[in-house]
LUMVEX-760136 format. One record per residue: residue number from 1; residue in one letter; x, y, z of N, C-alpha, C, O, CB in turn. Coordinates in steps of 0.1 Angstrom, whole numbers, plus 5000, padded with zeros to 4 digits. Atoms other than C-alpha are relative to their C-alpha. Glycine has a CB too. Example, Ala and Ser with C-alpha at 12.3 -4.5 7.8 and 13.67 -1.06 7.14 Angstrom:
{1 A {5009 4988 5000} {5123 4955 5078} {5009 5012 5000} {5019 5012 5007} {4990 5000 5012}}
{2 S {4991 4989 5000} {5137 4989 5071} {4992 5011 5008} {4997 5022 5009} {5004 5005 4986}}
END
This chain:
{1 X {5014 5004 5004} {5128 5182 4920} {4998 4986 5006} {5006 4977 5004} {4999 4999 4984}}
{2 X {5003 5009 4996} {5114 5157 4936} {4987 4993 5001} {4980 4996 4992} {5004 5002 5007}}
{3 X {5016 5005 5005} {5080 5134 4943} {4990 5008 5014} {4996 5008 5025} {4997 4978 5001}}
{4 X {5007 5001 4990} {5051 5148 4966} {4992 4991 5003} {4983 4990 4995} {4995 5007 5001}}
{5 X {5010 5012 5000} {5032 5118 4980} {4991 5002 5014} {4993 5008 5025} {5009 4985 5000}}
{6 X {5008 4997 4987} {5001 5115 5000} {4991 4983 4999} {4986 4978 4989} {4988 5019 4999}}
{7 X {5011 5012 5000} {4982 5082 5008} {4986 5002 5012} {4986 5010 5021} {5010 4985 5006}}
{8 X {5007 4996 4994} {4953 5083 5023} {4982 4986 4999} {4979 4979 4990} {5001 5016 4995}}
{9 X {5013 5009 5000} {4919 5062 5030} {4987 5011 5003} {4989 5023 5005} {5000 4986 5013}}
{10 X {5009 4991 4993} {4884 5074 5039} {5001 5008 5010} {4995 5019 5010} {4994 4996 5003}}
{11 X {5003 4999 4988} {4888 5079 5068} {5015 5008 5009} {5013 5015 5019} {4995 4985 5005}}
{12 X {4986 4987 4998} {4927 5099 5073} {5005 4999 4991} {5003 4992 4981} {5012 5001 5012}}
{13 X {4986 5000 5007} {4955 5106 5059} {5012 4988 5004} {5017 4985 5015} {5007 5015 5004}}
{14 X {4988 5011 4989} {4981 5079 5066} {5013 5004 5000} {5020 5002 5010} {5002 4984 4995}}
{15 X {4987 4990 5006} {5011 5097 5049} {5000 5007 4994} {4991 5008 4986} {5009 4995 4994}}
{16 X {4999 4985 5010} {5021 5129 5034} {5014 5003 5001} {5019 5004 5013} {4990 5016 5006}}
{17 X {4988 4992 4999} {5055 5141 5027} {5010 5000 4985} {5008 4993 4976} {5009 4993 5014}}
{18 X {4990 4999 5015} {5081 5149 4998} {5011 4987 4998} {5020 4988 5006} {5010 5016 5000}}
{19 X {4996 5015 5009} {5096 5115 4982} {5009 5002 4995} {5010 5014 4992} {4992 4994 4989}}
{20 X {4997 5000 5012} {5122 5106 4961} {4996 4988 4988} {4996 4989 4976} {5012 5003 5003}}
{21 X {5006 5009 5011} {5109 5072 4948} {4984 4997 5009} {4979 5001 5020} {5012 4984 4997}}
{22 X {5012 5011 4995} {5079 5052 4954} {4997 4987 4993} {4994 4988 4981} {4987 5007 4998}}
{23 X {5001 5015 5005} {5075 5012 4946} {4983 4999 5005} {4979 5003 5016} {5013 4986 5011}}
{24 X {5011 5004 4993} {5037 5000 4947} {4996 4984 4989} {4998 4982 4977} {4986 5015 5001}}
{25 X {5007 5009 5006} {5020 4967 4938} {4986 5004 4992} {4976 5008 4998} {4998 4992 5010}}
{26 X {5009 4996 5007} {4996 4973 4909} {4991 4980 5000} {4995 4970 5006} {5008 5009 4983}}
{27 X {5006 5011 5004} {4974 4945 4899} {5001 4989 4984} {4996 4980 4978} {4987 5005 5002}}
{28 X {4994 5007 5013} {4994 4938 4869} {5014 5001 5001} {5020 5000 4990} {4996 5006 4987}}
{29 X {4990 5001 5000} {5024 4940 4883} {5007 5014 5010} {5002 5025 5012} {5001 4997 4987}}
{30 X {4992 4987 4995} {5054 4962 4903} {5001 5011 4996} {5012 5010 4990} {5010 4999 5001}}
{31 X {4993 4987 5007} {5057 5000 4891} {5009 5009 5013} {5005 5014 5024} {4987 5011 4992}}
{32 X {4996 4985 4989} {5083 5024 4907} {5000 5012 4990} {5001 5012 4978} {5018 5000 5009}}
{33 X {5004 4992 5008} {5076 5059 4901} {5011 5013 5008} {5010 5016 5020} {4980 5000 4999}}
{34 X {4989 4987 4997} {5107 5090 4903} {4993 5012 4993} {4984 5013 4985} {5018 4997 4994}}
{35 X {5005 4979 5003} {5101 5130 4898} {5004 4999 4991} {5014 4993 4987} {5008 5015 5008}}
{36 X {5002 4999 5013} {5093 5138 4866} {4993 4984 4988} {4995 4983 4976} {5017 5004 4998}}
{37 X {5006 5009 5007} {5071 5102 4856} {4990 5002 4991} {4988 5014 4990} {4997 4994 5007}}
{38 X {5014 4994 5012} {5043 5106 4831} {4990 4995 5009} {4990 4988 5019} {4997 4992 4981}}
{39 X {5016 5004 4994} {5012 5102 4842} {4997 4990 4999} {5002 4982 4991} {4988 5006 4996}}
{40 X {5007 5019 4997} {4993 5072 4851} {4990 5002 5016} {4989 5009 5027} {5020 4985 5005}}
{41 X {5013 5007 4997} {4965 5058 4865} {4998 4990 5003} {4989 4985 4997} {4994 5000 4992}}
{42 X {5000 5015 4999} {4969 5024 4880} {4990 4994 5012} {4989 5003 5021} {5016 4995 5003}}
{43 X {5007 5010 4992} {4947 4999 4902} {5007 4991 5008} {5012 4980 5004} {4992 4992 4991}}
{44 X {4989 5009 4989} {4967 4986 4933} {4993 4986 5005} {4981 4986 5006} {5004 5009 5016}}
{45 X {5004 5015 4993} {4964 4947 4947} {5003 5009 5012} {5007 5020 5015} {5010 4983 4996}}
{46 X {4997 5001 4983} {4965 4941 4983} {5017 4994 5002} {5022 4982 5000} {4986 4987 5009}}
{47 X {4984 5002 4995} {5003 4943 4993} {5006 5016 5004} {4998 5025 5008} {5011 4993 4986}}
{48 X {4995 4992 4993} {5028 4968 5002} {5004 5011 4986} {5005 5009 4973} {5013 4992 5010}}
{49 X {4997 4984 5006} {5035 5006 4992} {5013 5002 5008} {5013 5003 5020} {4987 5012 5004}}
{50 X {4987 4993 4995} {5075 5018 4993} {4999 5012 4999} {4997 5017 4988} {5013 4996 4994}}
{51 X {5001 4987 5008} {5077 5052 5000} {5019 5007 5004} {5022 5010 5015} {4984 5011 5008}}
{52 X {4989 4993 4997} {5114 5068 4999} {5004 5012 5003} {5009 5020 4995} {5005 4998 4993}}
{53 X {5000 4987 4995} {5115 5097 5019} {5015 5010 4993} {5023 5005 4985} {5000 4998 5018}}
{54 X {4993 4990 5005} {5138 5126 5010} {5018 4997 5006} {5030 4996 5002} {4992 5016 5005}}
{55 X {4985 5006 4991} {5164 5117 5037} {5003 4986 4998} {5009 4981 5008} {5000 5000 5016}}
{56 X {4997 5014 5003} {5169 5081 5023} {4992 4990 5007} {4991 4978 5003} {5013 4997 5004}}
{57 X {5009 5011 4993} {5147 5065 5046} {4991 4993 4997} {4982 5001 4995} {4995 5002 5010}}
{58 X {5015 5008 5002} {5119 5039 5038} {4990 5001 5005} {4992 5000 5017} {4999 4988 5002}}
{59 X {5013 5003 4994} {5086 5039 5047} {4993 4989 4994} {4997 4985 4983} {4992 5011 4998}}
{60 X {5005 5011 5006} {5064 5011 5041} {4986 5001 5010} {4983 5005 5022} {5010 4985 4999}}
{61 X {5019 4999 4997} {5025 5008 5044} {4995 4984 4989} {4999 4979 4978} {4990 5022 4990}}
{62 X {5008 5016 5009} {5002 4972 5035} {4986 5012 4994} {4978 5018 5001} {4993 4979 5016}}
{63 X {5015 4997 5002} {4974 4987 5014} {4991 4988 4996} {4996 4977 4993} {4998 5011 4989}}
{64 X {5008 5007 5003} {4942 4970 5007} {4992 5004 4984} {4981 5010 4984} {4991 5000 5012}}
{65 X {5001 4994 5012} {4939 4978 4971} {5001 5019 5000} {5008 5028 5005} {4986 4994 4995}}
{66 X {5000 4983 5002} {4927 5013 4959} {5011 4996 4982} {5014 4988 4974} {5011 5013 5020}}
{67 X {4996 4992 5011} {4943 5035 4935} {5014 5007 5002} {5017 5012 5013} {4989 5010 4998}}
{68 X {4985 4993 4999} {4980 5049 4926} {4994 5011 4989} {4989 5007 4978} {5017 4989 4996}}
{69 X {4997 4992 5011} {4978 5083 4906} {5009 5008 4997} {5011 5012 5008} {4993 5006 4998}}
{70 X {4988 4994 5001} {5008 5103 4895} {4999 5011 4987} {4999 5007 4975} {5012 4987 4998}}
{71 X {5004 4988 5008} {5003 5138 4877} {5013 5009 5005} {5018 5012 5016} {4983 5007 5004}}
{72 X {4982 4994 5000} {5037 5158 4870} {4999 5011 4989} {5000 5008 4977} {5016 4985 4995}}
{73 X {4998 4988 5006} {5036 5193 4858} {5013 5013 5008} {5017 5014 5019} {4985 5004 5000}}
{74 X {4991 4988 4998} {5061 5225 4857} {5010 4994 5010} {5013 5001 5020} {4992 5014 5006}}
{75 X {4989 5004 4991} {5089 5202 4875} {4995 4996 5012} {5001 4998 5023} {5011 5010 5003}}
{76 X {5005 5005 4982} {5069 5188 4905} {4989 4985 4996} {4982 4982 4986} {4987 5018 5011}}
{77 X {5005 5010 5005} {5055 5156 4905} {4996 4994 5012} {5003 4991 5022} {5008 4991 4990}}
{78 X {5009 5006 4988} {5024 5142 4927} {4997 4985 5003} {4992 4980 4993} {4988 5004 4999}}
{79 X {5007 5014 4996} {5016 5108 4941} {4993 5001 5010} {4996 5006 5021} {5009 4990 5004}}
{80 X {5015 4993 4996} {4977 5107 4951} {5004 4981 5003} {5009 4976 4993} {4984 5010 4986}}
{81 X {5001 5016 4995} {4979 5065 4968} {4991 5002 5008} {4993 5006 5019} {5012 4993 5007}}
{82 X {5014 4997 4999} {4937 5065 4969} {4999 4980 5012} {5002 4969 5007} {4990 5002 4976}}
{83 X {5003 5019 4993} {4930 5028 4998} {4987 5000 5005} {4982 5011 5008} {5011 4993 5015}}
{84 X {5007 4998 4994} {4903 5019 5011} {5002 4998 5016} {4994 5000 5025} {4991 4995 4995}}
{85 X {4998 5007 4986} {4920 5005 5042} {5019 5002 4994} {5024 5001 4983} {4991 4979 5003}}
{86 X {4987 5000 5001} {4957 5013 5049} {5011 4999 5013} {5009 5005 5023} {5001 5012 4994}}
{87 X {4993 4996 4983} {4985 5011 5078} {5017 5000 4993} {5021 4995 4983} {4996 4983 5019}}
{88 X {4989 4998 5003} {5018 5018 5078} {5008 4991 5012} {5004 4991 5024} {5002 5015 4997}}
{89 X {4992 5011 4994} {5046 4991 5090} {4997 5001 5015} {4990 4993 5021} {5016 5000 4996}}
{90 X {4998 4998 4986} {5051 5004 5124} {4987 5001 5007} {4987 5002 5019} {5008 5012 5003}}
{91 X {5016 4996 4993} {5012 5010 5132} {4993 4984 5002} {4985 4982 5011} {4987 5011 4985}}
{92 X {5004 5016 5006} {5005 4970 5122} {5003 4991 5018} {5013 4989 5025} {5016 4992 4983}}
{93 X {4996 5010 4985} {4998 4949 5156} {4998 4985 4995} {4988 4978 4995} {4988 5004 5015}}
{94 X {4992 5017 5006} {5016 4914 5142} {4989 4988 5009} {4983 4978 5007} {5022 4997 5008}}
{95 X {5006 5015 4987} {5001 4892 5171} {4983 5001 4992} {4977 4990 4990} {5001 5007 5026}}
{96 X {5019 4999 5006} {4960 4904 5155} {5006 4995 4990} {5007 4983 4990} {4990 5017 4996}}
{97 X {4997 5004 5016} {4974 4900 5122} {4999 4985 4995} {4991 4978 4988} {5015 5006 4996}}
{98 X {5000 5018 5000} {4987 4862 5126} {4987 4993 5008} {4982 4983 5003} {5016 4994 5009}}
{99 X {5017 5007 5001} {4952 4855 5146} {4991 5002 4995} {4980 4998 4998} {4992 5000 5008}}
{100 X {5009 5001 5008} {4937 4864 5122} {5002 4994 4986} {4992 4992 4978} {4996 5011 5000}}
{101 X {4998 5011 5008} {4956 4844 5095} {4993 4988 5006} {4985 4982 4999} {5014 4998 4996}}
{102 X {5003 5014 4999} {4950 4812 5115} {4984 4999 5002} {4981 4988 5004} {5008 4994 5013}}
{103 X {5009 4996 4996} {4913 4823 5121} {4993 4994 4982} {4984 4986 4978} {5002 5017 5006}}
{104 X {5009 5001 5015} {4906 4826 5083} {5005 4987 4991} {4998 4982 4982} {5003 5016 4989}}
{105 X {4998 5010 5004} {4923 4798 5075} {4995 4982 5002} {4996 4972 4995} {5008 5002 5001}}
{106 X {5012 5013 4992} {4903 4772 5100} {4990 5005 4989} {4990 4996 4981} {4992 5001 5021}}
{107 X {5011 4997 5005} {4875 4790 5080} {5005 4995 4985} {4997 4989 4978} {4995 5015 5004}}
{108 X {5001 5008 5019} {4885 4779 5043} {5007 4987 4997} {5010 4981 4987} {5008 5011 4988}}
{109 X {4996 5020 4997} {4896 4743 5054} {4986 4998 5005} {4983 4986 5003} {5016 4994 5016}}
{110 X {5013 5005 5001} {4859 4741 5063} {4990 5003 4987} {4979 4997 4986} {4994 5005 5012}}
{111 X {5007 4998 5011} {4848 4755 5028} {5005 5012 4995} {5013 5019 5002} {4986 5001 5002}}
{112 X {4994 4993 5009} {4855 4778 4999} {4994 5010 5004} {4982 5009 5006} {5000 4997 4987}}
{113 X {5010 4988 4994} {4845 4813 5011} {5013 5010 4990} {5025 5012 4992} {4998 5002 5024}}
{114 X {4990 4991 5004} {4858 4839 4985} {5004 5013 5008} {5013 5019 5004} {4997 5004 4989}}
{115 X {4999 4987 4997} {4855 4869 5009} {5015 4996 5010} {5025 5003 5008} {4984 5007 5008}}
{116 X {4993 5007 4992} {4877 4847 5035} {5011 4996 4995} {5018 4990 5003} {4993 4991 5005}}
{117 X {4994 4999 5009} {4902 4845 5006} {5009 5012 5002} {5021 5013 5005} {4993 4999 4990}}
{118 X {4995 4985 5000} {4905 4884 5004} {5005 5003 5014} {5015 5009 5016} {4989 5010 4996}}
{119 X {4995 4996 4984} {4907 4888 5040} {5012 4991 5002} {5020 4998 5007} {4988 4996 5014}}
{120 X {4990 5005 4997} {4934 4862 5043} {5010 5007 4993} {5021 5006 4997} {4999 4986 4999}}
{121 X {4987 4996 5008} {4955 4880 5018} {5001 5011 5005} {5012 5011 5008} {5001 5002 4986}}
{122 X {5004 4987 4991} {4946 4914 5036} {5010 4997 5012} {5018 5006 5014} {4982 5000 5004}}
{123 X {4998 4999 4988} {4958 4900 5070} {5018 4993 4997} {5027 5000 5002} {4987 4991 5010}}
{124 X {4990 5001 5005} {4990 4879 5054} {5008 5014 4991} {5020 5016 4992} {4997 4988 4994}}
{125 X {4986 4988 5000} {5005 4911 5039} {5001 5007 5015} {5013 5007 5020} {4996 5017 4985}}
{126 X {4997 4995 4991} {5003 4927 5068} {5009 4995 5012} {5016 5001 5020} {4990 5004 5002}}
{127 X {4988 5007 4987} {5023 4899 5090} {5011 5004 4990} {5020 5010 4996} {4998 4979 5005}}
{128 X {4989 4998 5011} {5048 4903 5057} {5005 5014 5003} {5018 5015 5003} {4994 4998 4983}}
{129 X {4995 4987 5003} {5050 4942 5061} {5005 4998 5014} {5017 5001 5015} {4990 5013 4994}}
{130 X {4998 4996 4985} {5052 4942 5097} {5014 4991 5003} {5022 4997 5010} {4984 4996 5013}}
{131 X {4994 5006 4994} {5075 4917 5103} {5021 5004 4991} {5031 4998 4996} {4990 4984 5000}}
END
């Protein structure tokens, strides 16, 4: 028994495959979630999604919020990881990422800009995941 997980944004799929754990940043904190979890319903921050493939290996992806859902019937148990924006470690081009930390950060040393906030946290996980 194990987890099925699928992440995904508008716009593709980013991952799909059978799990045995998954770690994600909620907006109230870390949950990991194993086969057979109860259900839930949580609201992701902007940071990183662990996903533990079947063969032991890690995966890792920076989402930009979204949604974690986890629905576990008759011994099978789903993970639905809803983003609106998503990449997975190895897809992440580091060198954009860090010009665009130093980018948004000239920009809120000249003034308080909340969007320029979100985007800096957006572009800092992604130097964090990638690197």
């Amino acid at each position: 028994m194990g987890l099925q997980v699928t992440l995904v944004t508008p716009d593709r799929e980013v991952w799909a495959g059978p799990a045995t754990e998954v770690v994600a940043r909620g907006t109230e904190g870390e949950v990991g979630i194993l086969s057979g979890h109860a259900p839930l319903l949580i609201r992701l921050a902007i940071g990183v999604l662990r996903i533990k493939a079947e063969d032991g290996a890690w995966h890792t992806a920076v989402v930009d919020g979204g949604f974690l859902h986890v629905a576990s019937t008759e011994g099978a148990t789903r993970v639905d990881v809803l983003a609106a924006h998503a990449e997975m470690a190895d897809q992440i081009d580091v060198r954009a990422a860090e010009t665009r930390v130093e980018e948004l950060k000239e920009r809120l040393a000249k003034a308080e800009d909340m969007g320029a906030r979100i985007e800096l946290a957006k572009a800092l996980a992604r130097v964090d995941v990638a690197r």
